[in-house]
N, CA, C and O atoms as a MOPAC input file, in Angstrom:
PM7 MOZYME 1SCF
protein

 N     20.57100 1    25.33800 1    10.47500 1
 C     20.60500 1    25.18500 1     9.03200 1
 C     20.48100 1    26.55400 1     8.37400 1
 O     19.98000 1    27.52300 1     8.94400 1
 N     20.95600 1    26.56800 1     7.17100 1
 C     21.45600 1    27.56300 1     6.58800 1
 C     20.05700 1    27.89600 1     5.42600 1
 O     19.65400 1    27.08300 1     4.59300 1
 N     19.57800 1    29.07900 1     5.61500 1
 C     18.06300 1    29.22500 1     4.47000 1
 C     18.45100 1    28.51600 1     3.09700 1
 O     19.68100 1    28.53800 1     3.05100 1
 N     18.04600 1    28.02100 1     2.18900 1
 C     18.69500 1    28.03700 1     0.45000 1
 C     18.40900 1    29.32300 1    -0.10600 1
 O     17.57300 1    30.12000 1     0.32100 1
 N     19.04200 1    29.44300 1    -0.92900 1
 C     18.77800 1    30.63800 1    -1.88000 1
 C     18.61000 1    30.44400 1    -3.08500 1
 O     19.56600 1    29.89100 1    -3.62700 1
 N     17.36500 1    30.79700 1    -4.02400 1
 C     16.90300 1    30.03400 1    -5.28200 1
 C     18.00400 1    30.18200 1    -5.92300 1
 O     18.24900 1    29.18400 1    -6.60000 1
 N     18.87900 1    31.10000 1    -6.01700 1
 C     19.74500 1    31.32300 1    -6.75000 1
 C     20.83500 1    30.51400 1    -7.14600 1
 O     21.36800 1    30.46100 1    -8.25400 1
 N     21.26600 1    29.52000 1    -5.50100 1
 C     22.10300 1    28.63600 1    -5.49200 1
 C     21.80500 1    27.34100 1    -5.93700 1
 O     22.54100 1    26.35600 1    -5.87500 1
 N     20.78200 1    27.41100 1    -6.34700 1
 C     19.67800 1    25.95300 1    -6.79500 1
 C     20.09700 1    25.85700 1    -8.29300 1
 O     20.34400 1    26.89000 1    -8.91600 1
 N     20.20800 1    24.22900 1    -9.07200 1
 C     20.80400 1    24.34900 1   -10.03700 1
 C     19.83200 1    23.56800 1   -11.07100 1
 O     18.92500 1    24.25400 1   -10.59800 1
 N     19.27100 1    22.89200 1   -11.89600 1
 C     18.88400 1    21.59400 1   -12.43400 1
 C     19.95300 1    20.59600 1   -12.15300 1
 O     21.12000 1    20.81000 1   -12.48300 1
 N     19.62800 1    19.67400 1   -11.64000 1
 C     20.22000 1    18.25800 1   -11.71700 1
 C     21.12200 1    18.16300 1   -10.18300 1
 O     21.97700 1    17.35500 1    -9.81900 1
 N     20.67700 1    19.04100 1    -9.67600 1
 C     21.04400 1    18.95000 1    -8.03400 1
 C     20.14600 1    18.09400 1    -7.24200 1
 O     18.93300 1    18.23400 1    -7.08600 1
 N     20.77700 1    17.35900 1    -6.85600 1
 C     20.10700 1    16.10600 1    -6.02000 1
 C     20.49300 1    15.89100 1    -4.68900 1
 O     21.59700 1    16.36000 1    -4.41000 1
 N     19.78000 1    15.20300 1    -3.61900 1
 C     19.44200 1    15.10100 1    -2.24600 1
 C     19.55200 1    13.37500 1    -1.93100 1
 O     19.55900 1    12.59400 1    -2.88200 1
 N     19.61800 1    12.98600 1    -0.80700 1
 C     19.08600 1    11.78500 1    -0.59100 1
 C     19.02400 1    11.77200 1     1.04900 1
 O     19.59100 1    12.64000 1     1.71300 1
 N     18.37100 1    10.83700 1     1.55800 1
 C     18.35000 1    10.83700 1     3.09600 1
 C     17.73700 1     9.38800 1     3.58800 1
 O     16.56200 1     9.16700 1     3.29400 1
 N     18.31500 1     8.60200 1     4.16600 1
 C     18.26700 1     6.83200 1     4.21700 1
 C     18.01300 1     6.71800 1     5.33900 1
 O     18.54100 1     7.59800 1     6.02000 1
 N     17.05700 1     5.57900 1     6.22100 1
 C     16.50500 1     5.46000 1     7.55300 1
 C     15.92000 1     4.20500 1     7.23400 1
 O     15.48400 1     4.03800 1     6.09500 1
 N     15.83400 1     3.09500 1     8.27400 1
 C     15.25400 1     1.57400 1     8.45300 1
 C     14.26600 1     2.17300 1     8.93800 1
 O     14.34100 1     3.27600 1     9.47900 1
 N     12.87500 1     1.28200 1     8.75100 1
 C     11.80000 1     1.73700 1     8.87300 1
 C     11.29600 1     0.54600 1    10.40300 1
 O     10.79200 1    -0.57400 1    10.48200 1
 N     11.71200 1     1.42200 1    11.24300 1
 C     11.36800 1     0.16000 1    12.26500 1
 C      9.35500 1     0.05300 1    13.00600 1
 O      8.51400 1     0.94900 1    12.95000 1
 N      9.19700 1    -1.39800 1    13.62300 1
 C      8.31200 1    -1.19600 1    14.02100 1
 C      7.61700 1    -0.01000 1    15.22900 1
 O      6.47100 1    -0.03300 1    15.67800 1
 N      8.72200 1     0.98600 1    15.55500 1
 C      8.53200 1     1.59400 1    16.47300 1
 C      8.45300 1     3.07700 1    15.87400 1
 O      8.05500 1     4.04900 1    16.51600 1
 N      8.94900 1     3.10600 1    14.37000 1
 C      8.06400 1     4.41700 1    13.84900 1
 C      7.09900 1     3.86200 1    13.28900 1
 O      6.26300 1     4.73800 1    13.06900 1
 N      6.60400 1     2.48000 1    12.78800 1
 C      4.82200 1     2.20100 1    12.59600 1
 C      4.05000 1     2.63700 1    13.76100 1
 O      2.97700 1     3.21000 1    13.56900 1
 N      4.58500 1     2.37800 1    15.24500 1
 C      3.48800 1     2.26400 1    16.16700 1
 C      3.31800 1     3.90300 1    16.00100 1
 O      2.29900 1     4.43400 1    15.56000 1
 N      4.42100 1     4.55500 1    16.40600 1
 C      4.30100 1     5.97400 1    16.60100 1
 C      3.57500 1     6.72300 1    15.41700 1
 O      2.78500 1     7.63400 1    15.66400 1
 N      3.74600 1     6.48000 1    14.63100 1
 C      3.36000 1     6.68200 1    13.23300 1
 C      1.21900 1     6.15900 1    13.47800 1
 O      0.28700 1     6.78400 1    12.97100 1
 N      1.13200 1     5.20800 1    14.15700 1
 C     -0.53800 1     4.67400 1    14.32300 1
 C     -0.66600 1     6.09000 1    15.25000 1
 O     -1.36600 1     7.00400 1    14.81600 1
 N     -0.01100 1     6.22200 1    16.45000 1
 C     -0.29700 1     6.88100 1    17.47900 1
 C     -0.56900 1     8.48900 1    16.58000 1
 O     -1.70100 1     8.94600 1    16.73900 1
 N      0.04600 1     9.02200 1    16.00400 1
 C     -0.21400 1    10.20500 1    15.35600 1
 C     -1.31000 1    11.05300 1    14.61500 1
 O     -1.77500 1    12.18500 1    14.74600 1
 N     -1.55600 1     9.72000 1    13.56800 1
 C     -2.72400 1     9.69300 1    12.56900 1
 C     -4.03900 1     8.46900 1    12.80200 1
 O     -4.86800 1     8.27800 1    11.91200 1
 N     -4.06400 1     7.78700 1    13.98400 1
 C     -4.87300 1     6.65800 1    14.60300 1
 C     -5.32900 1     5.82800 1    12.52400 1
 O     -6.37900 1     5.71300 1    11.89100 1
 N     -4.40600 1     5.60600 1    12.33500 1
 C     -4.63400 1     4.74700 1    10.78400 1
 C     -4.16000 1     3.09700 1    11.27400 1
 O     -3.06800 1     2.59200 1    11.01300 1
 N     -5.27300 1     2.44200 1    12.03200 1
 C     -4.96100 1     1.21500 1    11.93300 1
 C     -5.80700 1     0.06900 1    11.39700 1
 O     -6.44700 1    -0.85900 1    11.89200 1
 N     -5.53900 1     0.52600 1    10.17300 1
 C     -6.01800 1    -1.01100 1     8.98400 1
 C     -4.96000 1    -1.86000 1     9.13200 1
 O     -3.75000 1    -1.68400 1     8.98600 1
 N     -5.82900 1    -3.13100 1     9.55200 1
 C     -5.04100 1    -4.52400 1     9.53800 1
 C     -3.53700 1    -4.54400 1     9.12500 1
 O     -2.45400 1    -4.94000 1     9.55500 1
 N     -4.17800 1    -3.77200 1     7.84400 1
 C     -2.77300 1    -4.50900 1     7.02100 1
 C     -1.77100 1    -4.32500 1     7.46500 1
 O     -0.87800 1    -5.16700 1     7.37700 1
 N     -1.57300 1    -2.88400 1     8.22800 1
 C     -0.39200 1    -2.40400 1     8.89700 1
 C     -0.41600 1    -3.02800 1    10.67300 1
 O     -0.05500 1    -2.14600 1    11.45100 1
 N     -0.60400 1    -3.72100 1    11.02600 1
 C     -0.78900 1    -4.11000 1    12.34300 1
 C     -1.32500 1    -5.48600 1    12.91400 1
 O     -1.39700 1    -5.62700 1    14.13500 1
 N     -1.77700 1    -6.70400 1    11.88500 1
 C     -2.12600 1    -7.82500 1    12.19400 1
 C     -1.80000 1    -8.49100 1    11.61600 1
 O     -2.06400 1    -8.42400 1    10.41600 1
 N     -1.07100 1    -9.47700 1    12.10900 1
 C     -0.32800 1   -10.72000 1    11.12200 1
 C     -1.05300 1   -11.59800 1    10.51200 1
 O     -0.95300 1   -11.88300 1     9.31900 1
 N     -2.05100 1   -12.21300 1    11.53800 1
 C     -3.56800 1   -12.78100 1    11.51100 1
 C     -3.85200 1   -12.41400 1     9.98800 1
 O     -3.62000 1   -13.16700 1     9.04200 1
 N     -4.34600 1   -11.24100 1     9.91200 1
 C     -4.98100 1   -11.05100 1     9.06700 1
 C     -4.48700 1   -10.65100 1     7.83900 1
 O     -5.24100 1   -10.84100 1     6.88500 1
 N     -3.32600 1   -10.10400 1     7.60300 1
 C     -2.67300 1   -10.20300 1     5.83700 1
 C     -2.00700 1   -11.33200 1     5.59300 1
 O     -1.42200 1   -11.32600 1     4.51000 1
 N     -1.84500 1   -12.78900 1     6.55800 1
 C     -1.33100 1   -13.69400 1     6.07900 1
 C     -2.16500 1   -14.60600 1     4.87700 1
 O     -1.67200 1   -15.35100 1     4.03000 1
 N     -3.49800 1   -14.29600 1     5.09900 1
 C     -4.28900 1   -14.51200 1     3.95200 1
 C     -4.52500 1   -13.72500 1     2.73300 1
 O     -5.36700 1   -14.03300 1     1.88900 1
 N     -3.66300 1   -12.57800 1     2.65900 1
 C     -3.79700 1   -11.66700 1     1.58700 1
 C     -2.49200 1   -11.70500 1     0.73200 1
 O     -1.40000 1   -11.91200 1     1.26200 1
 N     -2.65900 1   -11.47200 1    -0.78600 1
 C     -1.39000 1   -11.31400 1    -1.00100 1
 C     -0.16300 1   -10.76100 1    -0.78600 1
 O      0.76600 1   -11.02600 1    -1.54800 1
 N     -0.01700 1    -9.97600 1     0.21200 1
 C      0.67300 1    -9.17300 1     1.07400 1
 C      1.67600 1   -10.18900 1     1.76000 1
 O      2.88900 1    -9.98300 1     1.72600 1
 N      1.04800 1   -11.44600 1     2.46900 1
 C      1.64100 1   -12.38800 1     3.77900 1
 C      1.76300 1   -11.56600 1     4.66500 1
 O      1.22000 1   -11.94000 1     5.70400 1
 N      2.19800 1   -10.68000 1     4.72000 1
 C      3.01200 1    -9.79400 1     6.16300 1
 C      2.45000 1    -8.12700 1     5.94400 1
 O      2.15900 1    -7.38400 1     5.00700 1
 N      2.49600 1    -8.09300 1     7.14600 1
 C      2.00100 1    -6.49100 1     7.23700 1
 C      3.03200 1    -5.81500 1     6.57100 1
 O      4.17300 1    -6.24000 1     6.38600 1
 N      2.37800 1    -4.30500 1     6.08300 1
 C      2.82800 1    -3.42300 1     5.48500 1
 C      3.29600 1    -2.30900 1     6.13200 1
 O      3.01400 1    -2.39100 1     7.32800 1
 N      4.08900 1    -0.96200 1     5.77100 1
 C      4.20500 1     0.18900 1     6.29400 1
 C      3.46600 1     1.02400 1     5.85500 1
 O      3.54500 1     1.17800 1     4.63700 1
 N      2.52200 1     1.84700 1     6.56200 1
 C      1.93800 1     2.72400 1     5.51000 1
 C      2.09100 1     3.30100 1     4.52000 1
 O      0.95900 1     3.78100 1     4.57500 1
 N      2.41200 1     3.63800 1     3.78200 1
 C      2.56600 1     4.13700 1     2.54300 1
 C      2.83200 1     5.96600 1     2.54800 1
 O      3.68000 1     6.41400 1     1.77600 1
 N      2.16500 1     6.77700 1     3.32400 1
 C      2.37800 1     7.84100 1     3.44500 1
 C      3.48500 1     7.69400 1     4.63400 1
 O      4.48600 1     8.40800 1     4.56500 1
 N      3.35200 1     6.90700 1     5.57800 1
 C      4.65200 1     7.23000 1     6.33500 1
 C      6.25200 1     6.93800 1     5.97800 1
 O      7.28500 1     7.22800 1     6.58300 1
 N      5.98500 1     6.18900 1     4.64300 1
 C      7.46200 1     6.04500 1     3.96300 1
 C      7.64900 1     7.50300 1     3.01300 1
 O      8.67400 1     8.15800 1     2.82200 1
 N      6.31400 1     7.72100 1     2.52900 1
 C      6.54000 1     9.01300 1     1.82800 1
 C      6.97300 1    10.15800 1     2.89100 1
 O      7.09600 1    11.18000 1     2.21600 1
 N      7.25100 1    10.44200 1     4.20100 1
 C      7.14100 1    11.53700 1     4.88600 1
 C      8.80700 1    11.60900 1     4.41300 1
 O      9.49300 1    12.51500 1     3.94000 1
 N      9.08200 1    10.21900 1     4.78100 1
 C     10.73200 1    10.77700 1     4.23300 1
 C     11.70400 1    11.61800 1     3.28100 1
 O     12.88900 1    11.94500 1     3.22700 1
 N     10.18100 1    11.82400 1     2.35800 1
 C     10.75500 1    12.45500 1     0.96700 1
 C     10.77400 1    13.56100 1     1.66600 1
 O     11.70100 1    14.28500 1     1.30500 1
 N      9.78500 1    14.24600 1     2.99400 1
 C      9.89400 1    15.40000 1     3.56300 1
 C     11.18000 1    15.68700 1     3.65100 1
 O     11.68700 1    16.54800 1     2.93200 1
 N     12.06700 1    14.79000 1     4.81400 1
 C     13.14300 1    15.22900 1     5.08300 1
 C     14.15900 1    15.74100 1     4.40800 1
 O     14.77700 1    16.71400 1     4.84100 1
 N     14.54400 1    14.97600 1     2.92800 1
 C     15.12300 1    15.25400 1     1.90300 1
 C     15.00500 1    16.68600 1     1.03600 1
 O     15.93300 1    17.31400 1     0.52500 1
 N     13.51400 1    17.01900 1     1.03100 1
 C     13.42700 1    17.85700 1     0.29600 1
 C     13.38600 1    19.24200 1     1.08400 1
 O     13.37700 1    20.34100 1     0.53100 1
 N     13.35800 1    18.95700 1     2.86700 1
 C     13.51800 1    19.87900 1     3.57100 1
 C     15.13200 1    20.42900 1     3.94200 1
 O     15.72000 1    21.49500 1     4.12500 1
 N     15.33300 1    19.39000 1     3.92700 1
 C     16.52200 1    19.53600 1     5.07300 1
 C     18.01500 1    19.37000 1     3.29700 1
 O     18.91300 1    20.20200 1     3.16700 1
 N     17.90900 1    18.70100 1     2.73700 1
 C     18.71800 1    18.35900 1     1.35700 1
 C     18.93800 1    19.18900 1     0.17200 1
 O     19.82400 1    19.96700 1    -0.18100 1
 N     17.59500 1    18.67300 1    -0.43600 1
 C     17.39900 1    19.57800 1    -1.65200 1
 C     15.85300 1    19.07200 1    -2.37800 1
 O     15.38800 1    18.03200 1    -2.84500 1
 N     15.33300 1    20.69600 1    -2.12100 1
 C     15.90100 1    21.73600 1    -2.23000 1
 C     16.27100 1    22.56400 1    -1.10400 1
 O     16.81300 1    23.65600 1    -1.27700 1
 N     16.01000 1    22.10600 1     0.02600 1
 C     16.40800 1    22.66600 1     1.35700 1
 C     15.71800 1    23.25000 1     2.69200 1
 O     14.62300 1    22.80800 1     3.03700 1
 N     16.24900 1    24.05900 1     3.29600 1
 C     15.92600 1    24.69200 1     4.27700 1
 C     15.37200 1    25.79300 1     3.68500 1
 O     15.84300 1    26.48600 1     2.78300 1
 N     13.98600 1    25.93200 1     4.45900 1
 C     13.20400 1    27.51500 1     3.29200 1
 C     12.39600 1    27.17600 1     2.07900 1
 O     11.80800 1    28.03100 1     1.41700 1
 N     12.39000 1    25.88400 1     1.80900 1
 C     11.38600 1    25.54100 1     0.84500 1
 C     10.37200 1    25.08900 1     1.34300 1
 O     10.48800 1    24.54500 1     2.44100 1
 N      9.04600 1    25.16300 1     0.70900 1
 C      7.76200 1    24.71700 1     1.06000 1
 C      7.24700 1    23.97200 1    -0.03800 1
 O      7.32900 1    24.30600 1    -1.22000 1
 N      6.56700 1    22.66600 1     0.53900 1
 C      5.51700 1    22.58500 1    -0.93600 1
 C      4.84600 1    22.75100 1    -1.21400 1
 O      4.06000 1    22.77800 1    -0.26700 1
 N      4.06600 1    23.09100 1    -2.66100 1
 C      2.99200 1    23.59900 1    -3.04500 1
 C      1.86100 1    22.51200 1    -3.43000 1
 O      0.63100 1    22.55000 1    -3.43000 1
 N      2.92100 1    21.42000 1    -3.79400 1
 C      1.89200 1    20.27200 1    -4.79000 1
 C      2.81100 1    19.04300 1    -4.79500 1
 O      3.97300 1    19.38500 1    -5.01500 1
 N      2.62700 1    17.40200 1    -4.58000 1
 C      3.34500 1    16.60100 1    -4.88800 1
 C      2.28500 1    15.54300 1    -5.43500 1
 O      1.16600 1    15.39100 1    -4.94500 1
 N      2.73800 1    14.91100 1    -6.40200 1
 C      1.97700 1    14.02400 1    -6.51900 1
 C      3.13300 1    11.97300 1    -6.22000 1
 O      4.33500 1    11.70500 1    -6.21200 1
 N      2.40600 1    11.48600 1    -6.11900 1
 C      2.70700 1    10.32600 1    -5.60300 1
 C      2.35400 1     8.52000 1    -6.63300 1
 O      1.44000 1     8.35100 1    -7.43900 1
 N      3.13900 1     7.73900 1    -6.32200 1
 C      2.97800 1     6.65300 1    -7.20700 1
 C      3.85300 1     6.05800 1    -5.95000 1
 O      4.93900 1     6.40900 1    -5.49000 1
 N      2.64600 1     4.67900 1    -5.46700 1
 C      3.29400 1     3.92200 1    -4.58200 1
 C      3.35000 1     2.65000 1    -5.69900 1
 O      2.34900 1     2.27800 1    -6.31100 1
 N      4.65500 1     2.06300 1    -5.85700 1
 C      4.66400 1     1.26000 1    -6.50100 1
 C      4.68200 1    -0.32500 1    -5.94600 1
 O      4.04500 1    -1.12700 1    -6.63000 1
 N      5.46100 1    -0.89500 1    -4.59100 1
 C      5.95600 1    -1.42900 1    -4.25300 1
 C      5.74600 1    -1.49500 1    -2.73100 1
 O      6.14000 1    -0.48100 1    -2.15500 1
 N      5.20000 1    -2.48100 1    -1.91700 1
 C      5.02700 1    -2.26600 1     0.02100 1
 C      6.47200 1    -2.47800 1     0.34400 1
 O      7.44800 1    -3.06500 1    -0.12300 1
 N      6.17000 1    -1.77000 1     1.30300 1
 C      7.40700 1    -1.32200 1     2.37400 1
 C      7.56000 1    -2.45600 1     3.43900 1
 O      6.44100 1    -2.96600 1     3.49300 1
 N      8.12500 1    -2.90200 1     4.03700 1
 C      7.84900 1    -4.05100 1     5.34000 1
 C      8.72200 1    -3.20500 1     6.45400 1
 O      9.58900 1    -2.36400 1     6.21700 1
 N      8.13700 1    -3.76900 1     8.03700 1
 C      8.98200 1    -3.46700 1     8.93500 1
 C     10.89300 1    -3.75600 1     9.13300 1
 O     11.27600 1    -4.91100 1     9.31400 1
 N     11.39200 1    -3.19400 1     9.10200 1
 C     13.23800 1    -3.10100 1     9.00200 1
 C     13.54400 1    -2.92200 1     7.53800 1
 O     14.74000 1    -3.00100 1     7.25500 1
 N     12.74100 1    -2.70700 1     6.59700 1
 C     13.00000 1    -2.33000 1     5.10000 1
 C     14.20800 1    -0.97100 1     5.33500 1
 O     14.09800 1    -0.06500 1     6.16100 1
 N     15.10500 1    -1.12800 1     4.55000 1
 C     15.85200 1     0.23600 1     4.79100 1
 C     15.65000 1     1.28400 1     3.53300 1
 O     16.06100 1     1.00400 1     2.40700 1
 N     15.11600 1     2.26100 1     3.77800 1
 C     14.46900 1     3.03400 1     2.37300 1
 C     15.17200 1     4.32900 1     2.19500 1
 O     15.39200 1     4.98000 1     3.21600 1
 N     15.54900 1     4.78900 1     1.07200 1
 C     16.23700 1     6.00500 1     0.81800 1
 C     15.40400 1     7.04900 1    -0.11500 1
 O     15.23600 1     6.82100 1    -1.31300 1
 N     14.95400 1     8.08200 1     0.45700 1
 C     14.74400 1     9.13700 1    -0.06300 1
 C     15.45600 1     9.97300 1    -0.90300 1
 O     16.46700 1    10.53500 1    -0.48100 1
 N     14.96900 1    10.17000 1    -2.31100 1
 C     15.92900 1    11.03300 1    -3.26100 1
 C     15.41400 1    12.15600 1    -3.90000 1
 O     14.66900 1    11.75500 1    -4.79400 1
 N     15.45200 1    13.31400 1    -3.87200 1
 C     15.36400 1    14.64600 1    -4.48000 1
 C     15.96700 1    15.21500 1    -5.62600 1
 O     17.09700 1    15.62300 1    -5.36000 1
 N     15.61200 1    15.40100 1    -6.86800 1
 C     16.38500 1    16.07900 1    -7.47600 1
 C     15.62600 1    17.14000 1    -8.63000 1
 O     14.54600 1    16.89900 1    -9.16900 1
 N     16.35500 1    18.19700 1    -8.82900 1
 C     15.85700 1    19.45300 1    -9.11500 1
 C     16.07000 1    19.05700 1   -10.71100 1
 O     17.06500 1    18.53600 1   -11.21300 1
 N     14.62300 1    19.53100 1   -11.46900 1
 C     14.09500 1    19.09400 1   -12.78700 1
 C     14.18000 1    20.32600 1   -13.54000 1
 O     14.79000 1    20.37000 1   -14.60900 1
 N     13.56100 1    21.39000 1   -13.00500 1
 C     13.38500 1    22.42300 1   -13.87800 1
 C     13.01300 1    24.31600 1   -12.06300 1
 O     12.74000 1    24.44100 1   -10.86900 1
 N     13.31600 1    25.12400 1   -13.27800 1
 C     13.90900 1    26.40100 1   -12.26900 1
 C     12.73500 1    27.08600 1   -12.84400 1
 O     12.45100 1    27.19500 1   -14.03700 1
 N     12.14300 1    27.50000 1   -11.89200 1
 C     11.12700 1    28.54300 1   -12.45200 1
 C     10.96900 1    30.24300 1   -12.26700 1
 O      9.93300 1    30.90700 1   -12.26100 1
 N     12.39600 1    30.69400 1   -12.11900 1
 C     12.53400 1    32.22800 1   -12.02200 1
 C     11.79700 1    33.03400 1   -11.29700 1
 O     11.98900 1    33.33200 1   -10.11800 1
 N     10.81900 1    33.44900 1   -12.10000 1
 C      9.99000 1    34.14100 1   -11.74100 1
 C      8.64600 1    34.11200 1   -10.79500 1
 O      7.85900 1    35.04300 1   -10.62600 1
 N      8.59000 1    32.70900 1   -10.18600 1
 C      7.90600 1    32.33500 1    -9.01900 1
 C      8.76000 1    31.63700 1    -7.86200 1
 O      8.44200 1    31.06000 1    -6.82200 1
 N     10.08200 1    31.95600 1    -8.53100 1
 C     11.33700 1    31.49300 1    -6.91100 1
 C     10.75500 1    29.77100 1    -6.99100 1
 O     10.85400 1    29.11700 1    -5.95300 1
 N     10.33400 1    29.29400 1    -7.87500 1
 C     10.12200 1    27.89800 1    -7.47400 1
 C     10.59100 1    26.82500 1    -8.53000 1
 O     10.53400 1    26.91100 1    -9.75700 1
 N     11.06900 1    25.79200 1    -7.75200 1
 C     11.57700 1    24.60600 1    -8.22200 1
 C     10.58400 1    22.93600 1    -8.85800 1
 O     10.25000 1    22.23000 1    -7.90600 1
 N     10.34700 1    22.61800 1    -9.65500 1
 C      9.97300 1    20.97800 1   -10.01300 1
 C     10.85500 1    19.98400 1    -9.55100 1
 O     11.74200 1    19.73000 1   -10.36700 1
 N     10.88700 1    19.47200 1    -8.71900 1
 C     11.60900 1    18.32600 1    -8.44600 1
 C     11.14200 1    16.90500 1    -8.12100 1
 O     10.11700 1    16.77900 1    -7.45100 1
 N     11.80300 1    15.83900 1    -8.53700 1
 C     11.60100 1    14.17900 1    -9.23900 1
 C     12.01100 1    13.98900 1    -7.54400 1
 O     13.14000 1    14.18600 1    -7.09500 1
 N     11.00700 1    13.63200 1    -6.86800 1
 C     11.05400 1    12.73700 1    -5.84900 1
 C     10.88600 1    10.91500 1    -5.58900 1
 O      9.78500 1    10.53100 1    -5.98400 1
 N     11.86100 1     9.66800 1    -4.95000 1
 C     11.19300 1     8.60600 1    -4.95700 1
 C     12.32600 1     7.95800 1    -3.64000 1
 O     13.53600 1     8.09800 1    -3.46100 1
 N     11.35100 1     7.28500 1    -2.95700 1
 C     12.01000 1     6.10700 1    -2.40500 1
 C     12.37700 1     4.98700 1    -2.63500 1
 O     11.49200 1     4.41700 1    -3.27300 1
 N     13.16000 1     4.39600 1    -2.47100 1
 C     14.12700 1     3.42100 1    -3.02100 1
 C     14.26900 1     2.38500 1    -1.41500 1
 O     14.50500 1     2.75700 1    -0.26600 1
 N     14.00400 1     0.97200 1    -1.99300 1
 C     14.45300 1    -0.04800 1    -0.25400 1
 C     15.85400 1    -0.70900 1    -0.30600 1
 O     16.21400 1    -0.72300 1    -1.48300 1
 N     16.41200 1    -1.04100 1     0.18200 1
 C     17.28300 1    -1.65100 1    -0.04700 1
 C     18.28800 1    -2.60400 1    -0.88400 1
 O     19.48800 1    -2.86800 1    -0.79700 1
 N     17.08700 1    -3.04700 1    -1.85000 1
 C     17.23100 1    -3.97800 1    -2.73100 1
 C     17.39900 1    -2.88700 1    -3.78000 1
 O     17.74300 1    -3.31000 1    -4.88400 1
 N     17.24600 1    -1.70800 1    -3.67800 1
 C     17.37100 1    -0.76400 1    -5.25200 1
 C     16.25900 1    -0.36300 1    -5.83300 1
 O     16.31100 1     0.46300 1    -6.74400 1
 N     14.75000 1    -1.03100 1    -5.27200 1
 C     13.54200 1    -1.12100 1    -6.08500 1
 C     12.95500 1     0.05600 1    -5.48300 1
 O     12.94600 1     0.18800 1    -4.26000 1
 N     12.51500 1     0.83200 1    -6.18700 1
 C     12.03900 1     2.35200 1    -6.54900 1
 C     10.24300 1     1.63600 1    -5.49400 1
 O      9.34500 1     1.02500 1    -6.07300 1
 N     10.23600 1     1.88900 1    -4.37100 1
 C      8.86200 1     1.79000 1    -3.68300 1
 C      8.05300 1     2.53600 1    -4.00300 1
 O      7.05000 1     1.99100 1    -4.46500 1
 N      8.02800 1     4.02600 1    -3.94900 1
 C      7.45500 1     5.41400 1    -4.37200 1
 C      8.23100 1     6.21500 1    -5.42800 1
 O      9.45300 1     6.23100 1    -5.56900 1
 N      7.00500 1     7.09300 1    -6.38000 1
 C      7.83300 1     8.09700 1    -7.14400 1
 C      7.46200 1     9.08700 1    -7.56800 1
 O      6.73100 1     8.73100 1    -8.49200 1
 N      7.45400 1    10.33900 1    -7.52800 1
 C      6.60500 1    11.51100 1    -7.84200 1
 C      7.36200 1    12.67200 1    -8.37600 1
 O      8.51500 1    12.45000 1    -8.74700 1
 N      6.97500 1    13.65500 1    -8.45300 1
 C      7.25500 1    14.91500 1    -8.75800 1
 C      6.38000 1    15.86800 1    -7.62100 1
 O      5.29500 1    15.71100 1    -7.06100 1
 N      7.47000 1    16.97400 1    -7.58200 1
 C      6.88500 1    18.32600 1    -6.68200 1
 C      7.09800 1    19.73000 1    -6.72100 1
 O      8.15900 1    20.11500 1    -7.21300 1
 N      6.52100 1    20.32500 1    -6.41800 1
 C      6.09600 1    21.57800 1    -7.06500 1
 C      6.52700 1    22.45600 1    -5.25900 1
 O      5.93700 1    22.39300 1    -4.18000 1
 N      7.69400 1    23.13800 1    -5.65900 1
 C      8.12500 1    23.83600 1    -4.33600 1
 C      8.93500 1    25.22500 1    -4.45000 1
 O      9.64700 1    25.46400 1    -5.42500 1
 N      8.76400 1    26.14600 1    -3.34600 1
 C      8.72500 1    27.61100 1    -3.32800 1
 C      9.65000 1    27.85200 1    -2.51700 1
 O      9.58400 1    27.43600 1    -1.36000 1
 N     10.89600 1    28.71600 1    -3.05900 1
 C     11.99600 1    28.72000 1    -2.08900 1
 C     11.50600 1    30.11700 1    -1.37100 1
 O     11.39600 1    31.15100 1    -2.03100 1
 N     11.24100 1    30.06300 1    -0.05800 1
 C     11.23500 1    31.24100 1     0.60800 1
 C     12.59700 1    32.19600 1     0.82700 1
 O     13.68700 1    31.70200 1     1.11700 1
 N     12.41300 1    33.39900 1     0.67700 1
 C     13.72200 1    33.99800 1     0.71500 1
 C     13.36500 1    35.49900 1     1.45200 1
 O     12.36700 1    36.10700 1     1.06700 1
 N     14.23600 1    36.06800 1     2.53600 1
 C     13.98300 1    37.23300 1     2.56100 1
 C     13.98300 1    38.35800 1     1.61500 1
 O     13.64900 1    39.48200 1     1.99200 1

């Protein structure tokens, strides 16, 4: 992959990056961060909650915004500084969710970008939604 260059960065340049969320990145996803609350792992037990069915974690649907904002836009060479987050909506196992990036405002003189991050499932419904605060590295 090719570095970005703040320069080539525009307002209203946007990213996206789409992946089914299977039960085999939940397990791997437990195995990583050992986060196993019920909710994500026992049927037993959220069938009595308003939930019915287990959930996906919530940060592991957000990692996706990683990819987007790594690998998309704003790219290769950016880091983040700050994101903030709004889970609106649970995720379920085979949910197909799309990550979207797009550049809000250019900040010159600190090489860094604001950009409107959110995941989206299949049905269109906005799961997560935030804003982020990111630093294009450049030689």
């Amino acid at each position: 992959m090719k570095p970005v260059k703040f320069s080539e960065l525009e307002v209203g340049m946007k990213g996206s990056f789409t992946k089914k969320i299977t039960q085999e990145d939940v397990d791997l996803f437990i195995k990583i961060c050992n986060d196993t609350n019920p909710i994500h792992i026992d049927d037993n037990f959220v069938k009595d909650t308003p939930l019915k069915t287990k959930i996906v974690h919530g940060i592991l649907t957000s990692s996706l915004i990683s990819a987007v904002v790594g690998t998309k836009c704003p790219g290769p060479g950016s880091i983040w500084l700050d994101q903030n987050l709004r889970f609106l909506l649970p995720v379920r196992i085979n949910d197909i969710i799309t990550a979207a990036s797009e550049i809000l405002v250019k900040i010159p003189e600190r090489q860094q970008v604001i950009v409107r991050t959110s995941c989206t499932n299949q049905k269109g419904e906005i799961v997560i939604e935030g804003v982020g605060l990111h630093k294009i590295l450049e030689k």
